[in-house]
BADRENGU-274003 format. One record per residue (C-alpha): x, y, z. Coordinates in nm, 4 decimals, decimal comma. Layout:
BEGIN
{x:X&y:Y&z:Z}
...
END
This chain:
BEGIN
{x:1,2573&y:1,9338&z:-4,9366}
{x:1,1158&y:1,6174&z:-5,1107}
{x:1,3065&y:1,5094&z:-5,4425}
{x:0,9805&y:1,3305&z:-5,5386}
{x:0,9006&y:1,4198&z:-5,9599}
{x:0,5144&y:1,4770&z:-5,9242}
{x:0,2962&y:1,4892&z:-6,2318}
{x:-0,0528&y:1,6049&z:-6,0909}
{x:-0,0957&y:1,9774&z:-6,2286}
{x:-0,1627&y:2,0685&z:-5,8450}
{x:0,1966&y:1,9806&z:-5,6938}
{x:0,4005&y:2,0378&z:-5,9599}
{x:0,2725&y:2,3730&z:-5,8898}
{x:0,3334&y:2,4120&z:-5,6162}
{x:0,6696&y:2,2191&z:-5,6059}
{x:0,8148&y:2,4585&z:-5,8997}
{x:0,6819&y:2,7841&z:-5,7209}
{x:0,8472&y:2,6877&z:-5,3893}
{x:0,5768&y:2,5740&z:-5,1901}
{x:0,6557&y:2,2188&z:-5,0931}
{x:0,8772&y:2,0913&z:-4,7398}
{x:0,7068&y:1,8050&z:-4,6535}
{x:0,4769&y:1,5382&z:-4,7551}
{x:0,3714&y:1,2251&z:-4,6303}
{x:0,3342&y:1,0052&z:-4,9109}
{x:0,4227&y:1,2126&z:-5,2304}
{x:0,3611&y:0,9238&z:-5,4876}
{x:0,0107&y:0,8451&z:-5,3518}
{x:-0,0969&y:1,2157&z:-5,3050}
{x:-0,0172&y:1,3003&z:-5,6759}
{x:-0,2076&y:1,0080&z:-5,7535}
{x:-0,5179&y:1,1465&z:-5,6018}
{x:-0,4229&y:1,5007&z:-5,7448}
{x:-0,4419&y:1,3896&z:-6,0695}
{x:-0,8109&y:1,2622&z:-6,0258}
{x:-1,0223&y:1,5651&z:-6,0791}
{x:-1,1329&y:1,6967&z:-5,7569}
{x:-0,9632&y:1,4218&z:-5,6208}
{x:-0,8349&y:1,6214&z:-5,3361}
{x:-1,0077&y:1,7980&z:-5,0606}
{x:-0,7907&y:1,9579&z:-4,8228}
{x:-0,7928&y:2,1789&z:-4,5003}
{x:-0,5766&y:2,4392&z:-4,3255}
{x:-0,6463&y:2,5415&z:-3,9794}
{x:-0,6387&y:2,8931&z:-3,8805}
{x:-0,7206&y:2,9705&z:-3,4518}
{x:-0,8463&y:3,3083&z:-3,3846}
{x:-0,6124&y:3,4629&z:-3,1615}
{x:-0,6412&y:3,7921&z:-3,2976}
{x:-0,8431&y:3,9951&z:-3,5488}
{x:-0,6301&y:3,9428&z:-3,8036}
{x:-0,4355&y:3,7108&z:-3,9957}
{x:-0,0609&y:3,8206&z:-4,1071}
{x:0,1920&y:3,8128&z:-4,4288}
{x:0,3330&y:3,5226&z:-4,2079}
{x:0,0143&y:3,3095&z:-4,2944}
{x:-0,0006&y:3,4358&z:-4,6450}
{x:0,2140&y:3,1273&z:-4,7687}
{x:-0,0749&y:2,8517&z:-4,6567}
{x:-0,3391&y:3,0597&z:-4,7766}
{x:-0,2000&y:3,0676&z:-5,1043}
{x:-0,1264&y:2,7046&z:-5,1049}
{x:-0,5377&y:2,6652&z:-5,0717}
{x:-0,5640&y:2,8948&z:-5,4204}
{x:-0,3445&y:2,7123&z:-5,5818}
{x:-0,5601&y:2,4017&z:-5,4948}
{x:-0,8448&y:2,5606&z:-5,6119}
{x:-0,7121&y:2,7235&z:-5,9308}
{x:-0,6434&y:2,2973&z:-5,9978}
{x:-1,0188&y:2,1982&z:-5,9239}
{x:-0,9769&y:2,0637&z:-5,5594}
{x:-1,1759&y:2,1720&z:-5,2892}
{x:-1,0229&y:2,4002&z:-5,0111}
{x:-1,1409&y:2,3734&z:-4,6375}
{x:-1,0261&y:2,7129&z:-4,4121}
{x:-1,1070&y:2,5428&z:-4,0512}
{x:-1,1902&y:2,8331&z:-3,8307}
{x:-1,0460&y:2,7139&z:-3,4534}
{x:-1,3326&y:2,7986&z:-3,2645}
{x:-1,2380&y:2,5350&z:-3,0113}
{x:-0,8946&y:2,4640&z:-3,0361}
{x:-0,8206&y:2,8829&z:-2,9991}
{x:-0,9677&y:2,7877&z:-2,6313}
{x:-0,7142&y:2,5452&z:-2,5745}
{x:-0,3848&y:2,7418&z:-2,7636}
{x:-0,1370&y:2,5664&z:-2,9940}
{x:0,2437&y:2,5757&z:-2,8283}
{x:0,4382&y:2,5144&z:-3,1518}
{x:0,6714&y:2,7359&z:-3,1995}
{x:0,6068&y:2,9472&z:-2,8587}
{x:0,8101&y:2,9591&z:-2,5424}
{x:0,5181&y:3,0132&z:-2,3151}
{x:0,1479&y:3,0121&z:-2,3082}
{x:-0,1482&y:3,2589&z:-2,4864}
{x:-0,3387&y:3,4575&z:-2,3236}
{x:-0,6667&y:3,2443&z:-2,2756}
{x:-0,9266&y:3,4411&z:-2,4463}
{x:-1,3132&y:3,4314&z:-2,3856}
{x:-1,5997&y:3,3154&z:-2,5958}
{x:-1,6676&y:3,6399&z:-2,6989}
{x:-1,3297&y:3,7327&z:-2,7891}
{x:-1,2804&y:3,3962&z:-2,9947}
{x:-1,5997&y:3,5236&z:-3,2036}
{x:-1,5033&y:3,8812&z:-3,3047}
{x:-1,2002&y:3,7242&z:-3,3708}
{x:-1,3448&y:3,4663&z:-3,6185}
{x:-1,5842&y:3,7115&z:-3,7651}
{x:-1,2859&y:3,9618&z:-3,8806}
{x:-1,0350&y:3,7112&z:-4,0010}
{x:-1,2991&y:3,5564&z:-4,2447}
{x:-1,3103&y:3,8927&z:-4,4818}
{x:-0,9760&y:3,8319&z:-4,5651}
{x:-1,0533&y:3,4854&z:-4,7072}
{x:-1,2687&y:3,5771&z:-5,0125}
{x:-1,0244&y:3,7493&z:-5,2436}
{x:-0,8239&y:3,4221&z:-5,2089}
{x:-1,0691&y:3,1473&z:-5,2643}
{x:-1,4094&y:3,1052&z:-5,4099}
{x:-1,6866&y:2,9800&z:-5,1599}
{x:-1,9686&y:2,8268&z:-5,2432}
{x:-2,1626&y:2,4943&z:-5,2889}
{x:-1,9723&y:2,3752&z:-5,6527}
{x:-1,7302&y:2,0754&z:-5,6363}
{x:-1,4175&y:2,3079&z:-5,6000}
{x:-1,5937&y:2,5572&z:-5,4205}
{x:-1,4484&y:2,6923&z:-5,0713}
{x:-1,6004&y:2,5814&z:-4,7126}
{x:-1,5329&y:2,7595&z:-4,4474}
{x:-1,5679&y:2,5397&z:-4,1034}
{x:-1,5819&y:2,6010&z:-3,7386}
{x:-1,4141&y:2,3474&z:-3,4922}
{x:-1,6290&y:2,4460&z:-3,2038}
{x:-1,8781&y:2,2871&z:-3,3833}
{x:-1,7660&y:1,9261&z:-3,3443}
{x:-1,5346&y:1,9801&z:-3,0214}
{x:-1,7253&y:2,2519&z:-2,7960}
{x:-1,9893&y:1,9108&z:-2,8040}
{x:-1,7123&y:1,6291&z:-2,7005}
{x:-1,7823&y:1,4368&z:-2,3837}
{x:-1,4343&y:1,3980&z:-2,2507}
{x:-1,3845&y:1,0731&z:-2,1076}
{x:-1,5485&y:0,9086&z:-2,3775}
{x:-1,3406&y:1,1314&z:-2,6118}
{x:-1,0260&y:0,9734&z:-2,4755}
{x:-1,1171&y:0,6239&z:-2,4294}
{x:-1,1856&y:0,6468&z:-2,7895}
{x:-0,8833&y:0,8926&z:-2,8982}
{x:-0,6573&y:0,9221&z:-2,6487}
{x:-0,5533&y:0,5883&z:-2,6129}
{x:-0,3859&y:0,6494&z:-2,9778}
{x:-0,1712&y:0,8352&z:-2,8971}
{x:0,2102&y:0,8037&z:-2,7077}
{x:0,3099&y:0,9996&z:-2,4107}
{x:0,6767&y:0,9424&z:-2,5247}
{x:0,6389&y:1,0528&z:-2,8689}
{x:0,4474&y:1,3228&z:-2,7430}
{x:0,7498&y:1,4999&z:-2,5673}
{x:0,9239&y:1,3945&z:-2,8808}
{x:0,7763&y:1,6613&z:-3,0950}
{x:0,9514&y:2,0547&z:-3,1082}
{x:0,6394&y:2,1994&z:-2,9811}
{x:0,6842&y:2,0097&z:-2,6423}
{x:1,0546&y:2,0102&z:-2,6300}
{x:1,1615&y:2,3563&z:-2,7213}
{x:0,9494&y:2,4463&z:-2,3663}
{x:1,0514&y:2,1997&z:-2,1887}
{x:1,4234&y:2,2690&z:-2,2571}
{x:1,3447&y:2,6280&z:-2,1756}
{x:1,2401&y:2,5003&z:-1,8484}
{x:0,9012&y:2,7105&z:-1,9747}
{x:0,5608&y:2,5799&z:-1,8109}
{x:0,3399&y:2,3922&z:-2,0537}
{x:-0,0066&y:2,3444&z:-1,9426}
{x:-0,1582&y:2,0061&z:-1,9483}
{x:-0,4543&y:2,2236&z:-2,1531}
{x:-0,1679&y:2,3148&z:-2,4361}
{x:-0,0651&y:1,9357&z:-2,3745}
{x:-0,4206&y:1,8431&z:-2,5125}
{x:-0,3557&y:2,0664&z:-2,8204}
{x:-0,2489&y:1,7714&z:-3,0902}
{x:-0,4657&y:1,5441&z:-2,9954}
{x:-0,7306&y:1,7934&z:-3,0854}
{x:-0,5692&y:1,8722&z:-3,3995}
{x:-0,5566&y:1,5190&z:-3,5130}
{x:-0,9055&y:1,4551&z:-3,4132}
{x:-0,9916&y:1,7734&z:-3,6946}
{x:-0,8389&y:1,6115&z:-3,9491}
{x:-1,1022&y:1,2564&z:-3,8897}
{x:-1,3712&y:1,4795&z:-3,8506}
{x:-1,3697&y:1,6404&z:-4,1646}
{x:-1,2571&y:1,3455&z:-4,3474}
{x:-1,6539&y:1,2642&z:-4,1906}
{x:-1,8029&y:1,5199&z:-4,2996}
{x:-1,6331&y:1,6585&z:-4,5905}
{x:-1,4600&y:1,3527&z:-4,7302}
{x:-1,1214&y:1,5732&z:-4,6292}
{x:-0,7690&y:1,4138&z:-4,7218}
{x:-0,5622&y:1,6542&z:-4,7057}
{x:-0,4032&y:1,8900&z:-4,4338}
{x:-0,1690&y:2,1689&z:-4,5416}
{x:0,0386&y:2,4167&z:-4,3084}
{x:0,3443&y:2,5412&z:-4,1621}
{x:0,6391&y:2,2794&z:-4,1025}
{x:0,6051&y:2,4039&z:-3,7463}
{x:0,2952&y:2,1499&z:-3,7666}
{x:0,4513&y:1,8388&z:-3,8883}
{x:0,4095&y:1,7022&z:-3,5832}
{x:0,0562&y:1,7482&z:-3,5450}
{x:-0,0478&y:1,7020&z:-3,9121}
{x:0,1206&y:1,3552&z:-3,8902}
{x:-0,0459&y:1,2407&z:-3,5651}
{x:-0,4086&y:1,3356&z:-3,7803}
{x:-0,2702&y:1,1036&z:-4,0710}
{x:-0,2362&y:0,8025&z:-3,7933}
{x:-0,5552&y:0,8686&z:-3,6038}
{x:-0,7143&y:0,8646&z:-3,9227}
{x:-0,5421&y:0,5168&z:-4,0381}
{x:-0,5945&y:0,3899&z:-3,6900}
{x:-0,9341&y:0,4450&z:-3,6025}
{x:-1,1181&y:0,4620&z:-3,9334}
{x:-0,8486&y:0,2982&z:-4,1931}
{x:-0,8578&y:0,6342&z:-4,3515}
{x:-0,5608&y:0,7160&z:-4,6080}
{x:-0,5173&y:1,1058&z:-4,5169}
{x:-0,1951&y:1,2805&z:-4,6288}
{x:0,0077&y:1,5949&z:-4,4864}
{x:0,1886&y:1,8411&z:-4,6711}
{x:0,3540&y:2,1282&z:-4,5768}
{x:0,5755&y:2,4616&z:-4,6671}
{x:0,8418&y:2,5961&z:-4,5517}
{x:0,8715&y:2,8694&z:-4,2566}
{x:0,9456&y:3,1530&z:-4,4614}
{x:1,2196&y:3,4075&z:-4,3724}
{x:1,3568&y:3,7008&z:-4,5879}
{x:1,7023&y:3,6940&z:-4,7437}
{x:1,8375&y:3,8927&z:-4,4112}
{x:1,6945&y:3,6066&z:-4,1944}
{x:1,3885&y:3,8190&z:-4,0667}
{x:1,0897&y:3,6199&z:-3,9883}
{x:0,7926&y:3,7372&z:-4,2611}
{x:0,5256&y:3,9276&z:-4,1854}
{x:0,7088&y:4,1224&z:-3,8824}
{x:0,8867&y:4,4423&z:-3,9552}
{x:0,9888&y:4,7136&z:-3,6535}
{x:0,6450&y:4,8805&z:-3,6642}
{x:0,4477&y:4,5729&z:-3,5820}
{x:0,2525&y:4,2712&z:-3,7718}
{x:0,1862&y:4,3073&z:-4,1392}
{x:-0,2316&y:4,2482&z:-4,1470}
{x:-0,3873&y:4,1113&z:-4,4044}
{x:-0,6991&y:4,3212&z:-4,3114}
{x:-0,7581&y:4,6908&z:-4,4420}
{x:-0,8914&y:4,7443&z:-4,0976}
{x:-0,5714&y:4,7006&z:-3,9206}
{x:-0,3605&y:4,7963&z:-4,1851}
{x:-0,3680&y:5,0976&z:-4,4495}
{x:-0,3530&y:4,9433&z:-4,7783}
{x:-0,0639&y:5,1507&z:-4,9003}
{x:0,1261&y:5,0594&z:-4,6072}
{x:0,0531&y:4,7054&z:-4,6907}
{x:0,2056&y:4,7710&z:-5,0740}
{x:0,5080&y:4,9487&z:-4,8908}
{x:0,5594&y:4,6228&z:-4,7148}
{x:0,6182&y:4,4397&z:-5,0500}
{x:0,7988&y:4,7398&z:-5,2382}
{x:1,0736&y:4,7488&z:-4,9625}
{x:1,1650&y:4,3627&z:-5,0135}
{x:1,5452&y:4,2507&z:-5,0444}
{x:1,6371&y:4,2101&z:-5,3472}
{x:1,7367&y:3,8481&z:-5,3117}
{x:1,3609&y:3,8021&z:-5,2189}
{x:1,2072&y:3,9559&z:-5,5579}
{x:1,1871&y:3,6339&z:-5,7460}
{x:1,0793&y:3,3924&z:-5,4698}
{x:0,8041&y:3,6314&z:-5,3466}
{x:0,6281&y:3,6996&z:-5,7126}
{x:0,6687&y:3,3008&z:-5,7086}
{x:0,4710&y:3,2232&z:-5,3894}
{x:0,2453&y:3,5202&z:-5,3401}
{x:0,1247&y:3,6530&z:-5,7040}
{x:-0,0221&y:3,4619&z:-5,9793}
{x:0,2166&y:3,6288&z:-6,2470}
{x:0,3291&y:3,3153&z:-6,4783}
{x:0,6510&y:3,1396&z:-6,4432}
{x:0,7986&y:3,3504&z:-6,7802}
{x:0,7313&y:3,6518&z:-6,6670}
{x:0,8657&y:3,6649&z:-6,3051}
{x:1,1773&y:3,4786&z:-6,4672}
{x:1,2240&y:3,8413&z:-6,6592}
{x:1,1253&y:4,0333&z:-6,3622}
{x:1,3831&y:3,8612&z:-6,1224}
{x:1,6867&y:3,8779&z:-6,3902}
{x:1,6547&y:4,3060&z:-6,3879}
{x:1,9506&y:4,4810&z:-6,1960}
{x:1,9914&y:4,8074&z:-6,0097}
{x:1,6598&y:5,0569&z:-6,1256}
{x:1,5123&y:4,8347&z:-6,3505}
{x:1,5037&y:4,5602&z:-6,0198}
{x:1,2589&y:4,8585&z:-5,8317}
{x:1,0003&y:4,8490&z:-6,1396}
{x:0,9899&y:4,4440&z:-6,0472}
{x:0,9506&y:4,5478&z:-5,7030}
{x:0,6370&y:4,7800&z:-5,7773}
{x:0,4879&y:4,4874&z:-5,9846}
{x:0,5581&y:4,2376&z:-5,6903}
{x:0,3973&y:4,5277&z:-5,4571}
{x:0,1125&y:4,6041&z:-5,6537}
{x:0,0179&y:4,1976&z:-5,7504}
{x:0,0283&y:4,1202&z:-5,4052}
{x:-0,2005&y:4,3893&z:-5,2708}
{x:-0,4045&y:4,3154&z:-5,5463}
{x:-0,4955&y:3,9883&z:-5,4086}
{x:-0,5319&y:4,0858&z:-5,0731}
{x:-0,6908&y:4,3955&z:-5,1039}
{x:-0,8154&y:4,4206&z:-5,4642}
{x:-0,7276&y:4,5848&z:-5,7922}
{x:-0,8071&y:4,8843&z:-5,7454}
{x:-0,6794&y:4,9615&z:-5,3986}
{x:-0,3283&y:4,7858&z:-5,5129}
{x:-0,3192&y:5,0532&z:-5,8073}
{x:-0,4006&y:5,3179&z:-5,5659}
{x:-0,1551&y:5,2719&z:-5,3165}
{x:0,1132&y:5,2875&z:-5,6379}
{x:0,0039&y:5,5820&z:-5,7415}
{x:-0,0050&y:5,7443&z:-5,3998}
{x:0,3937&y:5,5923&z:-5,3904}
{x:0,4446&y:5,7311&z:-5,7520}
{x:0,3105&y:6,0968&z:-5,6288}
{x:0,4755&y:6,0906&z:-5,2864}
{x:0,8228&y:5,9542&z:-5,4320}
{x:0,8337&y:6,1223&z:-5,7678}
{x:0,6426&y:6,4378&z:-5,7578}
{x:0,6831&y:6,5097&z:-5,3863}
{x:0,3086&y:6,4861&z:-5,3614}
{x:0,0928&y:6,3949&z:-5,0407}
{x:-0,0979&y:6,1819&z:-5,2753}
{x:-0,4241&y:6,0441&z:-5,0243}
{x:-0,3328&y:5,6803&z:-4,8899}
{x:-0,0749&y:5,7497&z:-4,7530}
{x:-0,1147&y:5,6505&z:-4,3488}
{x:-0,2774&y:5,9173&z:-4,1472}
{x:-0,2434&y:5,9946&z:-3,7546}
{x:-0,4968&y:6,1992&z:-3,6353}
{x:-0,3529&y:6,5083&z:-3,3095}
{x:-0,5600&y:6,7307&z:-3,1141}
{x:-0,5240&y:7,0564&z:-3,2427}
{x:-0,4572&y:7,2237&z:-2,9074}
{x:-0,1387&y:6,9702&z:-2,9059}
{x:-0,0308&y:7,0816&z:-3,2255}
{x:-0,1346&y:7,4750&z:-3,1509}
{x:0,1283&y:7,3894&z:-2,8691}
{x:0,3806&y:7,2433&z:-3,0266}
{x:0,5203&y:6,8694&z:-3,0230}
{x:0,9276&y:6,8400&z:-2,9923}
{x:1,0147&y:6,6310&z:-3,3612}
{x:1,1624&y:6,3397&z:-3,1645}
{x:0,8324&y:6,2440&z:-3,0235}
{x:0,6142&y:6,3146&z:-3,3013}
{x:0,8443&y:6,0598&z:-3,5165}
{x:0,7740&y:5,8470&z:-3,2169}
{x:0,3889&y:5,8970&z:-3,2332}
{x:0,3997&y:5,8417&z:-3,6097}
{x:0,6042&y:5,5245&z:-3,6217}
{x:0,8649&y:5,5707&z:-3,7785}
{x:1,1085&y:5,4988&z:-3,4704}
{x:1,0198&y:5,1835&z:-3,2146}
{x:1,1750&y:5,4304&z:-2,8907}
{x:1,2473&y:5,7946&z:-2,8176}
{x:1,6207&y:5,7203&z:-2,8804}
{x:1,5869&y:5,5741&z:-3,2061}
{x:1,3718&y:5,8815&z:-3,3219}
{x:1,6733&y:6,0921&z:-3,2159}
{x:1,9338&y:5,8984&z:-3,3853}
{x:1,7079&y:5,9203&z:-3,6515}
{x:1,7283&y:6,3247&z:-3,6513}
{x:2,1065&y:6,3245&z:-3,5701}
{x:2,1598&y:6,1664&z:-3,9021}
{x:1,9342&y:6,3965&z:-4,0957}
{x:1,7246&y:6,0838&z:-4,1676}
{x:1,3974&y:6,2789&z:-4,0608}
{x:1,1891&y:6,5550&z:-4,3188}
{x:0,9582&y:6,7309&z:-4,2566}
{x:0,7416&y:6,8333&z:-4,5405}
{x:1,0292&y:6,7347&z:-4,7476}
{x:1,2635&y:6,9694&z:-4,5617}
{x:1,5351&y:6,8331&z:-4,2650}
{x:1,4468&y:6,8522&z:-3,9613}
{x:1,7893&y:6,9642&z:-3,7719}
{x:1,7253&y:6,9793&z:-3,4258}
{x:1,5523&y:6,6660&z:-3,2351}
{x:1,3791&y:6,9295&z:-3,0052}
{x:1,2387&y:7,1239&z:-3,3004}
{x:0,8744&y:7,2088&z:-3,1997}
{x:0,6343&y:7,1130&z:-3,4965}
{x:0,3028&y:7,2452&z:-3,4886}
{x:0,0318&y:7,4206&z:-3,6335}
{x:0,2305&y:7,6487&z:-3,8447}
{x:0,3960&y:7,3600&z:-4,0379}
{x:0,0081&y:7,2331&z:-4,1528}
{x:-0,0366&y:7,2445&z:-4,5112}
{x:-0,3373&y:7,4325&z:-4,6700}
{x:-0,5247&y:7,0939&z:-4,6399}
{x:-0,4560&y:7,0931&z:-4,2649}
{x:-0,1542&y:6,8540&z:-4,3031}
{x:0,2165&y:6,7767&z:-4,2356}
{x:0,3874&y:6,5314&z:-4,3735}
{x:0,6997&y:6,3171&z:-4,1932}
{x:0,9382&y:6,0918&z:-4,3997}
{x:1,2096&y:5,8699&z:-4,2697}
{x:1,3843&y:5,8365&z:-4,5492}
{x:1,2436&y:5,7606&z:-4,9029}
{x:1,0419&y:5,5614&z:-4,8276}
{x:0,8461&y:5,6014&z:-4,4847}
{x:0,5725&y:5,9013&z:-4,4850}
{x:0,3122&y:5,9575&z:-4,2413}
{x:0,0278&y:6,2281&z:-4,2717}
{x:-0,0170&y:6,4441&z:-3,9738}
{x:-0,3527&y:6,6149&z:-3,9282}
{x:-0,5455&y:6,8093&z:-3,6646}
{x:-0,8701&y:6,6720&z:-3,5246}
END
């Protein structure tokens, strides 16, 4: 963590909320933040999937902040470099997706952007870019007599994304190989077109955010900067944005929203006050209140953390609607109607399903024998009554007047059940 006192509005922002691990040159990059829109800055997102998760959550705010201070964000879509795959951080290679793939992928990630940042055509406004555009068109031996020659073999396989495979004795492709070169050569090409100066992320990409900052000097006598945040684990040491049940998405599609809000409510308590720092816009005075309650009173700031953070990501009034839903199911002993849903065939149901494997095909256990622990320690309701036997049939007979059952693990898990 730099010790550097900034001034600019921008980084002592984000320095006081947590954000900053690493900068290149923090004296000159405050200078330009204190110029207004004196900053234009990227963060690169590839396309591996649908979605983008809680894990990413940390850069993307980084970009609001930037924007709340009158800079200009860039998201860079990885079109091309989600063809090649990024190793940092991964002990063996992704699945190489195709063309089509890449573009659904690209296509559903960008809804999640909007309740973030602001696009449009003003000074400060969002761009959203596409790296295909620029390296789906590069005519590779020209591209590295012009590039590649930059850059060091040795250093190279200096850098953790090389070295943690090749210590694992893991393959890594000479395609993967090709991966921060590409990187850098983003960063020059939007400082082209975009006047970009900037590149935020993950300390996972020092590495290749620093080789971008050389190119830049090297080839054009560009003055770029890097700056990134810290890999973010919970107070238990659990990476964030995984739980037992899977990824947390950031899209509604992928995720219910009040599952989503649960994700947030069920925090640590250790992690109350650094999450309303990094991923709500509450001010500083009022999440120093919030993080000083004890026992109860520490759940209300939980609520407010869940329902501020939803609220960015999914909007106000889904955010208030998952609480309520929480308030009803938790309080009241209510269904309440976001809760998540799984949809059975009746004729299963008119059958019967044994309780292990329905809390199996709900979720709320990762195996068969984890559902039956589960049961054995009375952990497991149905319709807010035990369920005592881990072979109990549940059925049609246990659906509510609205064609429902409800399962809870705990007090805090519930799943809707309904015939289809």
């Amino acid at each position: 963590m730099t010790e550097y006192s900034y001034q600019s509005d921008f980084l002592q922002t984000l320095a006081r909320r947590g954000f900053i691990h690493q900068c290149t040159d923090a004296a000159a990059l405050d200078g330009k933040a204190m110029q207004p829109g004196g900053i234009v800055c990227y963060v690169g997102y590839d396309c591996t999937g649908p979605s983008l998760h809680v894990g990413h959550l940390l850069s993307i705010m980084m970009l609001r902040r930037l924007q709340q201070a009158g800079h200009k964000p860039i998201v860079l879509m990885g079109g091309g470099t989600t063809k090649v795959g990024d190793p940092s951080g991964k002990d063996e290679s992704r699945r190489l997706l195709t063309a089509d793939d890449i573009a659904a992928n690209m296509a559903s990630i960008k809804t999640a952007f909007s309740r973030f940042v602001t696009f449009g055509d003003g000074p400060s406004d969002a761009v959203m870019a596409n790296n295909a555009e620029w390296l789906d068109r590069l005519q590779y031996i020209d591209f590295l007599r012009d590039y590649g020659r930059h850059f060091s073999v040795n250093r190279m396989l200096s850098f953790d994304s090389v070295k943690l495979r090749l210590e694992r004795e893991q393959p890594l492709s000479f395609l993967e190989f090709n991966y921060m070169i590409l990187q850098a050569y983003d960063f020059v090409e939007l400082a082209r077109r975009y006047g970009c100066n900037l590149q935020m992320g993950g300390s996972d990409q020092w590495g290749n955010i620093v080789n971008g900052v050389e190119l830049g000097r090297r080839v054009h006598d560009l003055s770029l900067f890097g700056l990134t945040c810290p890999l973010l684990t919970t107070a238990a040491g659990h990476k964030m944005g995984k739980t037992a049940s899977g990824a947390v998405w950031l899209n509604d599609d992928m995720l219910p929203t009040y599952d989503y809000w649960q994700y947030w409510r069920n925090c640590e308590d250790a992690d109350v006050g650094r999450f309303l720092r990094l991923f709500t816009d509450l001010p500083d005075d009022e999440i120093a209140r919030l993080e000083k309650l004890q026992g109860a009173e520490l759940n209300e700031a939980k609520k407010i953390l869940a329902t501020e953070a939803t609220a960015l990501c999914r909007g106000r009034e889904a955010a208030e609607a998952a609480a309520e839903t929480a308030r009803k199911a938790f309080e009241e002993g209510s269904f309440g109607g976001a809760l998540p849903v799984i949809r059975i065939a009746r004729a299963r149901l008119d059958a019967g399903i044994e309780a292990f494997a329905l809390v199996l095909e709900a979720g709320l256990a990762k195996s068969g024998g984890e559902a039956r622990r589960h049961i054995r320690g009375n952990a497991v309701k149905l319709n807010d009554q035990p369920v005592k036997e881990e072979t109990q049939k549940i059925g049609s007979a246990d659906l509510g007047s609205d064609g429902r059952l409800r399962l809870s693990f705990g007090k805090k898990q519930h799943v809707l059940v309904e015939a289809e």
